[in-house]
N, C-alpha and C positions, 0 to 999 in steps of 0.2 A: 732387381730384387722384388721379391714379392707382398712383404710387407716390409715397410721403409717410416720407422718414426726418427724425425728431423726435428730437433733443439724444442722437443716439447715440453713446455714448463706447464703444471700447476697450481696455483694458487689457491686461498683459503682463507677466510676473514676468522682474524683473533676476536681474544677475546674483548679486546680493545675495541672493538668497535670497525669503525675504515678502513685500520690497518692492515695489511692483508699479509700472511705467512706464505712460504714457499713449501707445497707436498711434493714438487719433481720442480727438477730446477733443470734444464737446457739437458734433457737424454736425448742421446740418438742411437739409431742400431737397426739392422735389418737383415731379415728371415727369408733363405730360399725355399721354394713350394715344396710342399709335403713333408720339409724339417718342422721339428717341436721345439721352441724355446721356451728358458724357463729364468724365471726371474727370485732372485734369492735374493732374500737378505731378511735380519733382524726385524721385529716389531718396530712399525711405525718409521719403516726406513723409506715408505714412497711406493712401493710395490704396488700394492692393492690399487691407491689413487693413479700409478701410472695404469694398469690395464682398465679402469675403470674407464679411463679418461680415451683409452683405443676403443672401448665398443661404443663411446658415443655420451654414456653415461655421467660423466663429468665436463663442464668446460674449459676448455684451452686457454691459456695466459698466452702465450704465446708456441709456435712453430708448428706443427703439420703432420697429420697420419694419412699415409697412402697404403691403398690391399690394392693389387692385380693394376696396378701402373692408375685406380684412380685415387683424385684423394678425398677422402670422407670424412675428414675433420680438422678445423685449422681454429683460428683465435678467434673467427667472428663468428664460428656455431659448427654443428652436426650439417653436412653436407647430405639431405636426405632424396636421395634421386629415387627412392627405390631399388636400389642395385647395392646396398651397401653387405649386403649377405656375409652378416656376423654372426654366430652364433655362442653364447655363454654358458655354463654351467658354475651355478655358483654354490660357497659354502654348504649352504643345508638342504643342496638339490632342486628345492621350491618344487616336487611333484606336485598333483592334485589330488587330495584323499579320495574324493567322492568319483574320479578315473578308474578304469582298466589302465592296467601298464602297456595296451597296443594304443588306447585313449589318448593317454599320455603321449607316448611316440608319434599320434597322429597330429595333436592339437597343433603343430605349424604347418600343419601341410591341408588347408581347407582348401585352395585354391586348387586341387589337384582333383580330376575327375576320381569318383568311388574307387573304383579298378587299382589307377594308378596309384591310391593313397594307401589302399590295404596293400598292396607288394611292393611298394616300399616301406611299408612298417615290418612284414614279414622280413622284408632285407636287412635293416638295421639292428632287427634281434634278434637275427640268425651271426649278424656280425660282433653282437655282443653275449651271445649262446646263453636267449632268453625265452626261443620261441615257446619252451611248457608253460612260461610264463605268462604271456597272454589276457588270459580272462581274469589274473588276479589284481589284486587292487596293491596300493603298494607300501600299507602297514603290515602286511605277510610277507614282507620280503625282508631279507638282511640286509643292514647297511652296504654291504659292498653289492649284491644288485639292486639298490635303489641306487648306487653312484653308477652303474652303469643302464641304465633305464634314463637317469639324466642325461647321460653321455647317446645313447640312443635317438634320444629327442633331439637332443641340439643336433646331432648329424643329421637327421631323415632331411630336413630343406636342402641339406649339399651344399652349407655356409662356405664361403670362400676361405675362410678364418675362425677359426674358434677357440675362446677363449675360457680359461678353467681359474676360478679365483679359492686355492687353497682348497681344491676336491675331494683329499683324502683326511681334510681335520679332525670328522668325529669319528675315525675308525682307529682301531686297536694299534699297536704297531707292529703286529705280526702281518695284520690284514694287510695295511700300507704297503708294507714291501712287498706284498706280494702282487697286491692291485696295479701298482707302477707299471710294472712289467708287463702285467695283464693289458693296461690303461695304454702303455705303448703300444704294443704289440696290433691292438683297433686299432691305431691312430692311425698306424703304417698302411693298414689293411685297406682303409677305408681312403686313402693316399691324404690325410687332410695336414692340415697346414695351422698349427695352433702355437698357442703362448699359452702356461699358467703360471700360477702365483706358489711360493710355496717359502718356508724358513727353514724347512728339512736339507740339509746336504746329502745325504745316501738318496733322499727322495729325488732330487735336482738329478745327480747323477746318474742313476735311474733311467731319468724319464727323456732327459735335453741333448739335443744334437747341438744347441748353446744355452751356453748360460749367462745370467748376467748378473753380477752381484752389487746390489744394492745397500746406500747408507746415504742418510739424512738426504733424499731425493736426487743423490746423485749415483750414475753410475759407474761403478768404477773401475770396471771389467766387464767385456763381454765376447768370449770365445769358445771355445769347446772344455771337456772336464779334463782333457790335459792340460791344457795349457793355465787353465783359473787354477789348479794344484799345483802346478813344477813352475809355472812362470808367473807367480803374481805379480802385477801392478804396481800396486799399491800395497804398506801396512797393513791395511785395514785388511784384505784382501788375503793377505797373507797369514792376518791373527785368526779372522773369521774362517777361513776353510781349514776343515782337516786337525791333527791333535800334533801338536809345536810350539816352541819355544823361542825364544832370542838370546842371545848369547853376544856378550860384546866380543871387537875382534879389531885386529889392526893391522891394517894392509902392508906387507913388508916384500920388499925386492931380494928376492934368494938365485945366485946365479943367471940374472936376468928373468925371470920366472916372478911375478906378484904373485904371492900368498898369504892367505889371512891366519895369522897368528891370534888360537883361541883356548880357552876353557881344554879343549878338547884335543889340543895339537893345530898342528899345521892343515889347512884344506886349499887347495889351488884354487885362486882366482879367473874364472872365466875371459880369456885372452882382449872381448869386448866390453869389458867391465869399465867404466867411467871415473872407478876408483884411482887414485893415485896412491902412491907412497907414502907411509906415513902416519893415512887416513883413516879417523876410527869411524867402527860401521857397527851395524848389529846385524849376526848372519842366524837367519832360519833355519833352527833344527827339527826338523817333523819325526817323530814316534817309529818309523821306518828308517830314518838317518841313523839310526842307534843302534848295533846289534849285541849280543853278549856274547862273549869271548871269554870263556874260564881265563886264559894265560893270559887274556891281554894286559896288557902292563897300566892302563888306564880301569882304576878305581870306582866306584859309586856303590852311596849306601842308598838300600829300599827306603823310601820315603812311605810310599802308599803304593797299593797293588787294587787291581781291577780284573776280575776274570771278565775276558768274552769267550768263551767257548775253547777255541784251538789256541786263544791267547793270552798274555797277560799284557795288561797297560801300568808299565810300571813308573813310579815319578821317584828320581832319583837323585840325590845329593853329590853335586862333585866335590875334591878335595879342594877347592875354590870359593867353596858356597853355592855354585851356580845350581838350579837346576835343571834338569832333564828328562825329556820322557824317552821313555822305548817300551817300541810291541816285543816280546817273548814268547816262543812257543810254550803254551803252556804246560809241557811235560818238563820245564823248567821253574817248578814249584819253590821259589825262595821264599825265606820269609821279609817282612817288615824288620829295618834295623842290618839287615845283612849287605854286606859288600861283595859286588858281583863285578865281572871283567866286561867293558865295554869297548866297542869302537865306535865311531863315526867313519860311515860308507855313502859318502854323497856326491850322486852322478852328477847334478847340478846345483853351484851355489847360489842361494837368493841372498842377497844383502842389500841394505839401506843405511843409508846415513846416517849418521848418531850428532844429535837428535834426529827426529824423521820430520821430513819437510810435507808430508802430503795429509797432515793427519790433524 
């Protein structure tokens, strides 16, 4: 693997004084060359202090970062051979007012003869499609090309790794979605090999060939955006991604056949399910498990509606009390109050134990 972080803990002195907190407690996980991962989670879940702690910038409690099979940072410090070629972009960009934006792009690359530092700065922002930009400076620019003028800079040294800590914060969130794709699109181009930080799920999705999703410095998944959707882990994993619910349910043997007996009807148990008979679980229904079905025989009154454009996000009351969400095309204009025909259509069941043991 190409980047390879083994059982790296962070640490942080309370307010107590000696005592010391945990900001990442024993993650590990690793990135093949030219893949983008992306680390998600909640405010103050360890994210930030984990890549802080990759470029060098925080020190290690404990376990080990390796880029390109060396390793450059373990618990007794930053392993600085000269070779460790990380490069960052953080939060507010950090340009220089008083630069040109080729200035800017140049200022890590001193060591390179005249020649070779002007065309590689022409390269970088012709790959970030900035070259009219050039001789400007970079308060006349919009936010979304100063984030990529940042991005520009960190590439020109040709970092083995580069690291992005929440890139797209102060832009709009029209811009965002649109920069992600933009923000990939370089990344691939340029064949680089990076990690960032982000609490955006559409953002994550976007951007990462893995993802890893973060809570109170631990991580608790980390695979692609299928599987952190259809196959969560964990609870937490399962609450935090995507718009769902829980539904109690109880595992029952029908003709030899386990099935979970819910709110909702009957949904098949997956043949490797660890469930036995009997056993109460809570099974995850996502906003997509939900369709409306004038005739179906299963009820639900409009709680609350949500337009997003071609849909509605509707939260809905079953004759149980329970409730639930479902996406609607929105030429399915109900109101608040009304009772609409629902199914549950679920390819695969997620369920956990009742209580949940990992949370």
């Amino acid at each position: 693997m190409f980047l390879s972080i083994t059982d790296l803990s962070v640490h942080y002195k309370t307010s107590a004084g000696d005592r010391r907190g945990v900001a990442v407690d024993r993650v590990s996980f690793d990135l093949q060359a030219g893949d983008i991962g992306v680390l998600l989670g909640p405010s103050g879940c360890g994210k930030t202090s984990l890549l802080r702690a990759i470029a060098g910038l925080e020190p290690l409690a404990a376990g080990f970062v390796s880029v390109a099979g060396r390793r450059v940072a373990d618990a007794n410090g930053v392993i600085d051979d000269g070779q460790r070629r990380i490069g960052m972009v953080f939060q507010d960009y950090a340009l220089f007012p008083h630069l040109t934006v080729a200035a800017n792009v140049a200022y890590g690359l001193h060591r390179l003869p005249a020649t070779q530092r002007t065309a590689r700065v022409q390269e970088v922002l012709a790959l970030v499609e900035l070259q009219a930009s050039a001789d400007q400076y970079p308060h006349l620019l919009s936010g979304g090309q100063q984030q990529r003028v940042a991005l520009a800079r960190a590439l020109a040294p040709k970092p083995d790794l580069l690291l992005l800590d929440e890139p797209f914060s102060s832009l709009d969130v029209d811009l965002r979605e649109r920069l992600s794709h933009e923000l990939r699109s370089i990344l691939k181009r340029a064949g680089a090999t990076a990690l960032l930080v982000t609490h955006d799920q559409q953002e994550a999705f976007a951007m990462g060939d893995l993802i890893g999703v973060m809570r109170n410095g631990q991580l608790h998944q980390w695979g692609n955006a299928y599987s952190i959707y259809h196959e969560p882990h964990t609870r937490f994993v399962a609450e935090f991604i995507g718009d769902g619910v829980f539904l109690p349910a109880t595992v029952q043997d029908m003709d030899g056949a386990r099935m979970l007996e819910t709110p909702l009807g009957r949904l098949p148990l997956d043949a490797d399910s660890a469930l036995h008979t009997g056993a109460t679980c809570d099974v995850l229904m996502r906003a997509d498990d939900i369709i409306h079905v004038d005739e179906a025989p299963t009820k639900a009154t409009i709680l609350r509606k949500a337009f997003r454009g071609a849909e509605f996000l509707y939260t809905l009351r079953l004759g149980s009390g329970h409730e639930v969400l479902a996406l609607v095309p929105s030429h399915h204009d109900h109101q608040v109050g009304e009772p609409i025909g629902i199914e549950a259509v679920v390819d695969h069941v997620v369920a956990f134990t009742s209580p949940p043991s990992d949370v």
